[in-house]
LUMMI-458676 format. One line per field, with one value per residue (C-alpha): residue number from 0; x, y, z. Coordinates in nm, 4 decimals. Layout:
N
i NUM_...
east X_...
north Y_...
up Z_...
END
This chain:
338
i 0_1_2_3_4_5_6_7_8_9_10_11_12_13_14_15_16_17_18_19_20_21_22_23_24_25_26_27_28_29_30_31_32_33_34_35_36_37_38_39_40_41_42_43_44_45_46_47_48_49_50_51_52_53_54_55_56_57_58_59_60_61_62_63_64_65_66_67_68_69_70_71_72_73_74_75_76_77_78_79_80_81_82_83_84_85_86_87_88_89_90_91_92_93_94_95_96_97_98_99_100_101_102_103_104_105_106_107_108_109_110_111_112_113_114_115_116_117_118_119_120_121_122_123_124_125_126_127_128_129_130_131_132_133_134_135_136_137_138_139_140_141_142_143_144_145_146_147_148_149_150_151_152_153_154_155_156_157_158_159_160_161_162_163_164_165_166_167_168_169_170_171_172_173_174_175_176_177_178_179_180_181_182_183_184_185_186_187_188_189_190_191_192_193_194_195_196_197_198_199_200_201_202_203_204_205_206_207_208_209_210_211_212_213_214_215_216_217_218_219_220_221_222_223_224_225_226_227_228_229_230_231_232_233_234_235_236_237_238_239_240_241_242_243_244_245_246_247_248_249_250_251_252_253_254_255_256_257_258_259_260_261_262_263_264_265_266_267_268_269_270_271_272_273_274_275_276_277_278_279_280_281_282_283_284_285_286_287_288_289_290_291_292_293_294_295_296_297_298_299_300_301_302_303_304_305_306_307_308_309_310_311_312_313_314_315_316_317_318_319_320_321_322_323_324_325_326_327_328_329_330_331_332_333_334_335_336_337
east 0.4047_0.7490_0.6971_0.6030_0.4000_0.2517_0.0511_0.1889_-0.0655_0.0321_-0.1510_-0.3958_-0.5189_-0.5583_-0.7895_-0.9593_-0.9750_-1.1791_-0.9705_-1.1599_-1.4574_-1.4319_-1.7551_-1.6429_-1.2734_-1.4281_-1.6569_-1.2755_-1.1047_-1.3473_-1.3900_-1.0167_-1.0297_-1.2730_-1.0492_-0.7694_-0.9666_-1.0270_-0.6630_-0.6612_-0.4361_0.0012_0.1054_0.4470_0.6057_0.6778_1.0525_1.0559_1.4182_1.3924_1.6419_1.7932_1.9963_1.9782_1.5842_1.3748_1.4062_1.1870_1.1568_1.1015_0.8950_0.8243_0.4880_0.4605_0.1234_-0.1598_-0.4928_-0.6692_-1.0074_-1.1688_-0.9122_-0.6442_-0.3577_0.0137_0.1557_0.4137_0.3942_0.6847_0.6091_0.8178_0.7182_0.9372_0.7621_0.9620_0.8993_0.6507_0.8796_1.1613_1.1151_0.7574_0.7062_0.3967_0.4879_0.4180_0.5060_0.4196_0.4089_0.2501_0.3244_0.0848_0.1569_0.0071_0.0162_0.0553_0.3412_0.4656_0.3824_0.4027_0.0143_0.1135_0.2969_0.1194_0.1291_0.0361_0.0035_-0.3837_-0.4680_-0.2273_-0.4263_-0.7826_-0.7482_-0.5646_-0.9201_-1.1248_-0.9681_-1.0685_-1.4498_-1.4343_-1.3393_-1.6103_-1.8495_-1.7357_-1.6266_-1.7846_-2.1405_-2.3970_-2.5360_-2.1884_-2.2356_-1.8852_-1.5981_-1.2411_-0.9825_-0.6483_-0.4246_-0.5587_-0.2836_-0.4268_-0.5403_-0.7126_-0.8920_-0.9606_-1.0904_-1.4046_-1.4215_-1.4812_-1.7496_-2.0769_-2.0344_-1.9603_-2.2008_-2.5661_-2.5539_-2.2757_-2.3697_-2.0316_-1.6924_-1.4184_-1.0927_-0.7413_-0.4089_-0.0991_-0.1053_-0.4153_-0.4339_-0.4364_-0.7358_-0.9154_-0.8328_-0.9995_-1.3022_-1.3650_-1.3678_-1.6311_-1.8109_-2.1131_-2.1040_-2.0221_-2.1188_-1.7136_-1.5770_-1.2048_-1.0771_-0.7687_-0.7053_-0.6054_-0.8012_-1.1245_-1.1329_-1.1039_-1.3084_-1.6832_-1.6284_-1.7155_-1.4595_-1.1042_-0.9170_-0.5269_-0.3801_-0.0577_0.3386_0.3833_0.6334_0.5007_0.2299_-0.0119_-0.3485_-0.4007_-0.6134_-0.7787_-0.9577_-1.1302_-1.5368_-1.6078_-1.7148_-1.5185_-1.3730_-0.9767_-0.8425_-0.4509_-0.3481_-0.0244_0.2443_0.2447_-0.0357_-0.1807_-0.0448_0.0627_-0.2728_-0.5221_-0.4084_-0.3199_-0.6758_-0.8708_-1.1062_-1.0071_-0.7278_-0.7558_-0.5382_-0.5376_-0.2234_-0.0611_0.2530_0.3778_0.2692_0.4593_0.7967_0.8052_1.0759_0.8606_0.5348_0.4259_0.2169_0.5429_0.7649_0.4707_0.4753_0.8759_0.8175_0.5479_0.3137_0.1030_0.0302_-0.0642_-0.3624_-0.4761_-0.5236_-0.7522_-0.7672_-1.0003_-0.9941_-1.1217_-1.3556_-1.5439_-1.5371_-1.7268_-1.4260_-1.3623_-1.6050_-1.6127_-1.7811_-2.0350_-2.1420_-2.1961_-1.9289_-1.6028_-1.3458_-1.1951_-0.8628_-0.7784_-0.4516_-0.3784_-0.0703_-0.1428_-0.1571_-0.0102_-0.3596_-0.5806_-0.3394_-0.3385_-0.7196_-0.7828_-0.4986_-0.6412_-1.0035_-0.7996_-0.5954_-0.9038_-1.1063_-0.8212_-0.7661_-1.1794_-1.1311_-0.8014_-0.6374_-0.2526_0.0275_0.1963_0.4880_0.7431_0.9744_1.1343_1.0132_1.1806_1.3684_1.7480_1.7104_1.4587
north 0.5081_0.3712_0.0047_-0.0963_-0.4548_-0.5840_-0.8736_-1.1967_-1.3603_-1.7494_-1.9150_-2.0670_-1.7451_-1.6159_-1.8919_-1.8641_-1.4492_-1.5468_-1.5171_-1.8096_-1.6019_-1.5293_-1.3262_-1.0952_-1.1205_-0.9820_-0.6908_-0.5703_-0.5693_-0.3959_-0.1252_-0.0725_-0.0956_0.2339_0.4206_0.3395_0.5302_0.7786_0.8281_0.7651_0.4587_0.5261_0.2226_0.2026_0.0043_-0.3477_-0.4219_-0.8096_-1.0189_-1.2771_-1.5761_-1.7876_-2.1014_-2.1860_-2.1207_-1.9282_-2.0476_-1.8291_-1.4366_-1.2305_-0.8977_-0.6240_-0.4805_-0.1710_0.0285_0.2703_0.2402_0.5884_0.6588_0.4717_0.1994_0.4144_0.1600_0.1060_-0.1748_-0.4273_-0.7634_-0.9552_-1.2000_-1.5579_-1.7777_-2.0638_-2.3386_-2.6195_-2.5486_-2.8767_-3.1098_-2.9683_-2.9057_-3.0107_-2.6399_-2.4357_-2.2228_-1.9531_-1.7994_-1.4842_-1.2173_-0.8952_-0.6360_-0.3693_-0.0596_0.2568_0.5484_0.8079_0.7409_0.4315_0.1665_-0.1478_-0.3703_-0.6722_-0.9171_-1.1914_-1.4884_-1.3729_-1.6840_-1.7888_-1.4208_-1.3698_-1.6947_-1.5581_-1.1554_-1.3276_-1.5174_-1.2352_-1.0381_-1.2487_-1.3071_-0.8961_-0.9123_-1.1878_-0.9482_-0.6409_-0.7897_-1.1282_-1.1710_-1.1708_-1.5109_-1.6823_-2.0418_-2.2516_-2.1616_-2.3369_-2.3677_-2.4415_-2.5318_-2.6965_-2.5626_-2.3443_-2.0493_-2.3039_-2.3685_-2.0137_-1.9247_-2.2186_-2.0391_-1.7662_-1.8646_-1.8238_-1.4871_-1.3612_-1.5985_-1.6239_-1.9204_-2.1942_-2.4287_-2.5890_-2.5637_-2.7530_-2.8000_-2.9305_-2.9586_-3.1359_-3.3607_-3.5204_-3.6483_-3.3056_-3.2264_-3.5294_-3.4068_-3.0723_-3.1545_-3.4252_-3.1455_-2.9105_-3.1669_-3.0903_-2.7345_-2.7141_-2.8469_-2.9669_-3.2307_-3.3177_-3.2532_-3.4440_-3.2167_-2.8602_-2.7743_-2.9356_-2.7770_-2.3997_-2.4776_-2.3754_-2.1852_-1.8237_-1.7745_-1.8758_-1.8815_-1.9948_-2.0202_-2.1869_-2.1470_-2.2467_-2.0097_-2.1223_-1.9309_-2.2529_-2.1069_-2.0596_-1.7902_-2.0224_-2.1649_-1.8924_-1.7950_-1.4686_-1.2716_-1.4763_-1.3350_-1.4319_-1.4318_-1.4654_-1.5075_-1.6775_-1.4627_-1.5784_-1.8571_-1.6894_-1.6507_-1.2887_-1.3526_-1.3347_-1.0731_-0.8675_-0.9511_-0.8676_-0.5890_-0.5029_-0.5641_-0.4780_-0.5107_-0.4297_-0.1959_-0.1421_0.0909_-0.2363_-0.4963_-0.3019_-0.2643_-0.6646_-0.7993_-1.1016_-1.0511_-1.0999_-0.7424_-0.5775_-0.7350_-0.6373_-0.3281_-0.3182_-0.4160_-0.1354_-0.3927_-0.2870_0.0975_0.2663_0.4251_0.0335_-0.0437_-0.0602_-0.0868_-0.2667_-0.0623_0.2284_-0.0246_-0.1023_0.2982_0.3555_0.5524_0.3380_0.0987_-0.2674_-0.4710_-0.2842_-0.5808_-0.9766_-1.0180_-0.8105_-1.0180_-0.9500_-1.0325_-0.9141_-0.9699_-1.0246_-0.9162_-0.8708_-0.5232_-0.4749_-0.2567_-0.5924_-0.7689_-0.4357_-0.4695_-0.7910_-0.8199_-0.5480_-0.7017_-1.0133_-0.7997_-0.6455_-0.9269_-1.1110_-0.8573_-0.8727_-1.2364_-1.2164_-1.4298_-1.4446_-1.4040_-1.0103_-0.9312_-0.6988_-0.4686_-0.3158_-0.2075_0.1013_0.2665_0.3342_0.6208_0.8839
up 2.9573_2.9280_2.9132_2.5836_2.4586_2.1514_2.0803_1.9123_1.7176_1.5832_1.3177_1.5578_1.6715_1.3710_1.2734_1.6037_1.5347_1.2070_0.9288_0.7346_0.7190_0.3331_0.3233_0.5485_0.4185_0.0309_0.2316_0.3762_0.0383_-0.1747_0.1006_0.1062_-0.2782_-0.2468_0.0070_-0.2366_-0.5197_-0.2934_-0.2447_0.1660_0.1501_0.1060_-0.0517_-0.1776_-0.4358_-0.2994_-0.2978_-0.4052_-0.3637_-0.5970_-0.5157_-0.8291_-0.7993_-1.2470_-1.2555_-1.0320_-0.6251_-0.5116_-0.3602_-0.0299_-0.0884_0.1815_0.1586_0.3102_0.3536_0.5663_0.5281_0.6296_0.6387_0.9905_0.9405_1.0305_1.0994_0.9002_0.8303_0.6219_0.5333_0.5057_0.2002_0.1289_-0.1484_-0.2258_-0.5023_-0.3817_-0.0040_0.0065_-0.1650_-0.0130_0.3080_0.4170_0.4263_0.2458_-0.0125_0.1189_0.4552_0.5570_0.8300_0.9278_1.1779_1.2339_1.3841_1.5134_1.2585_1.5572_1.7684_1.5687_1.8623_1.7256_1.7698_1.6747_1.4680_1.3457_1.0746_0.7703_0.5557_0.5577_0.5235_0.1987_0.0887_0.1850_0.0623_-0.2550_-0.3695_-0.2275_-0.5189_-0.7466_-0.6329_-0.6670_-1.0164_-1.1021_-0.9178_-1.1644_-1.4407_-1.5162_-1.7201_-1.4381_-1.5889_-1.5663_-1.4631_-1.5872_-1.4171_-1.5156_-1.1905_-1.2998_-0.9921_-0.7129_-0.4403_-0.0985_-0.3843_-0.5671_-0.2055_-0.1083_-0.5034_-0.4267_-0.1239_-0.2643_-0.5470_-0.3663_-0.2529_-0.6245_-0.8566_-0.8173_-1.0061_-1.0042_-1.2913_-1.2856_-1.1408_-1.3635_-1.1767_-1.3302_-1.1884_-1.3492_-1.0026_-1.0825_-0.6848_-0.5717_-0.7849_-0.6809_-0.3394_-0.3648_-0.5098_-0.2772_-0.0194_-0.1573_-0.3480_-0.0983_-0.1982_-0.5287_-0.8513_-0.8847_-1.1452_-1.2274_-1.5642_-1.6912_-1.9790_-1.9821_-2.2624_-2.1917_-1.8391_-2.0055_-2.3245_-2.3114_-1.9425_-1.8555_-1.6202_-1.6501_-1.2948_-1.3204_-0.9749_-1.0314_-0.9903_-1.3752_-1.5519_-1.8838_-2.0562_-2.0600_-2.1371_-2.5326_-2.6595_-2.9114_-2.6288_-2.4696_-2.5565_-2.6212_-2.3676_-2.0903_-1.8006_-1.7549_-1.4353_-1.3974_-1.0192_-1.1019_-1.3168_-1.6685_-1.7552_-2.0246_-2.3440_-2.5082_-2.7647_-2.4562_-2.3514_-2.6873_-2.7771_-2.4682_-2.5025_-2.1576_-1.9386_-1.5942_-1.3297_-0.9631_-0.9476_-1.3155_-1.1510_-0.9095_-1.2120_-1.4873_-1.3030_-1.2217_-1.4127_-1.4624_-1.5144_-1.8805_-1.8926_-1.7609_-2.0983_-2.3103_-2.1489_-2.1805_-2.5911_-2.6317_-2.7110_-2.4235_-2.3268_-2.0281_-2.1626_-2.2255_-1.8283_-1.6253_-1.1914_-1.0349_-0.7254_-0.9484_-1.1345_-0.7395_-0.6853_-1.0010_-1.1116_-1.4572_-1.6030_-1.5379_-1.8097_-2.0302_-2.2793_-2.2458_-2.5566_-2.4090_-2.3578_-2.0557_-1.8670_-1.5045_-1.3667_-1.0014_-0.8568_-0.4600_-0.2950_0.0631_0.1428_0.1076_0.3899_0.6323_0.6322_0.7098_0.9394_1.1541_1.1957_1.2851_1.5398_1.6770_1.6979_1.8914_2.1358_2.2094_2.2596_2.4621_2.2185_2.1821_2.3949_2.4938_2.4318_2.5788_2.3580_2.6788_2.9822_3.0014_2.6573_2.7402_2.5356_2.4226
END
């Protein structure tokens, strides 16, 4: 065979390959969570750019990674997220893409957008960690940052809490808030909160989802035995953290070499060991323990790992080549060398 295609998936077919299925979208990550724990996935490091003009602009990270077992497929995602894309440009923040390849002669699948599944694996994660490490009669959950996370975390809810007795959501763009909850106010018990502290007080489970920079959530407010859930960078503050009786994370050797992530400087100060941590992936393969009392105190940092996007992407892939969705591509149809 010396012509060579791929497949070219846009956002559209993506949709149309079921990506939005969050039910199924949590079943792929916490089986590649277990094949992770059972050592059949190579994941390196990611290798993030980050872009400066005085503060932060934004970063490009490659995400490289194969996922054994039946999966069987290698990948990268190519990762942009830029804050001020919407203001800016009319762009989302994130934009991503993923090329998927095959792991025994290196043919390339397809290349695909990447940005709803980033959005969709990203809130999967966190419905896993409720799952595992959230009391099973959590009912008050606190959603700070009603962005496309903030939409894929209510998503997510129902398939990880047998009993939503109150969703509390807060953004500092009240509108936006207003927006979201108007959306699943059929599905979920959902009120706006227009202060900070009022939305986290009293909860069970403490989702941030934001850009912020500035460590906004203050240990004072958090009930024992919560679960904290940081899908941003730094939300929390040190305290929450220092003071957890668990920290968990889903991989601690990409989160501690991240310049800056708040667990890496505590790491950096010696204020936080690695003997301390905790991985979720191991937590779902029964390898560590998840929570073991309703009082721990728990906080689970979120950093993204290139195996959840590999998975999901090749469902997507092989769902769109059942439905003839996409457009081929041709690479060459004959190589001038070999």
């Amino acid at each position: 065979m010396e012509e060579l295609r791929f497949l070219y998936l846009k956002q559209e077919d993506v949709i149309e390959a079921g990506v939005l299925d969050m039910k199924r979208t949590i079943k792929d990550v916490e089986e590649v969570f277990r094949l992770y724990a059972e050592g059949k996935v190579v994941m390196p490091p990611k290798s993030p750019i980050d872009f400066y003009d005085n503060d932060y602009r934004g970063h490009i990270i490659s995400m490289p990674c194969y996922v054994g077992g039946d999966i069987d497929v290698v990948g990268i995602k190519w990762a942009a997220g830029f804050p001020k894309n919407p203001m800016r440009y009319g762009l989302p923040l994130g934009i991503d893409i993923i090329i998927l390849s095959d792991p025994h002669s290196g043919r390339p699948l397809v290349i695909m957008d990447g940005t709803i599944i980033t959005a969709m694996r990203t809130s999967a994660v966190t419905g896993i960690a409720i799952k595992y490490l959230a009391r099973p009669d959590s009912e008050k959950v606190a959603l700070i940052g009603a962005g496309v996370i903030g939409r894929t975390t209510l998503m997510a809810l129902p398939y990880c809490m047998s009993n939503i007795g109150e969703v509390r959501i807060y953004d500092i763009k009240l509108e936006k808030a207003k927006s979201l909850a108007n959306e699943f106010k059929e599905r979920l018990p959902i009120s706006v909160v227009r202060s900070l502290k009022s939305t986290v007080m009293e909860t069970d489970i403490i989702i941030t989802a934001t850009t912020s920079t500035n460590k906004f959530v203050k240990s004072k407010w958090i009930s024992k035995g919560s679960l904290c859930i940081q899908v941003g960078t730094n939300e929390f503050d040190e305290n929450t953290v220092l003071s957890a009786d668990k920290v968990v994370v889903d991989n601690w050797e990409q989160i501690k070499d991240y310049r800056r992530s708040m667990l890496a400087q505590l790491y950096k100060e010696g204020r936080l060991r690695d003997n301390q941590i905790l991985e979720l992936p191991f937590i779902v393969a029964g390898k560590q323990p998840g929570r073991e009392n309703s009082s721990e105190l728990i906080f689970f940092d979120s950093f993204g790992m290139a195996c959840e996007d590999i998975i999901v992407a090749y469902r997507i892939y092989r769902n769109a080549v059942r439905k003839g969705l996409g457009e081929e591509l041709e690479l060459w149809k004959r190589p001038l060398w070999k």
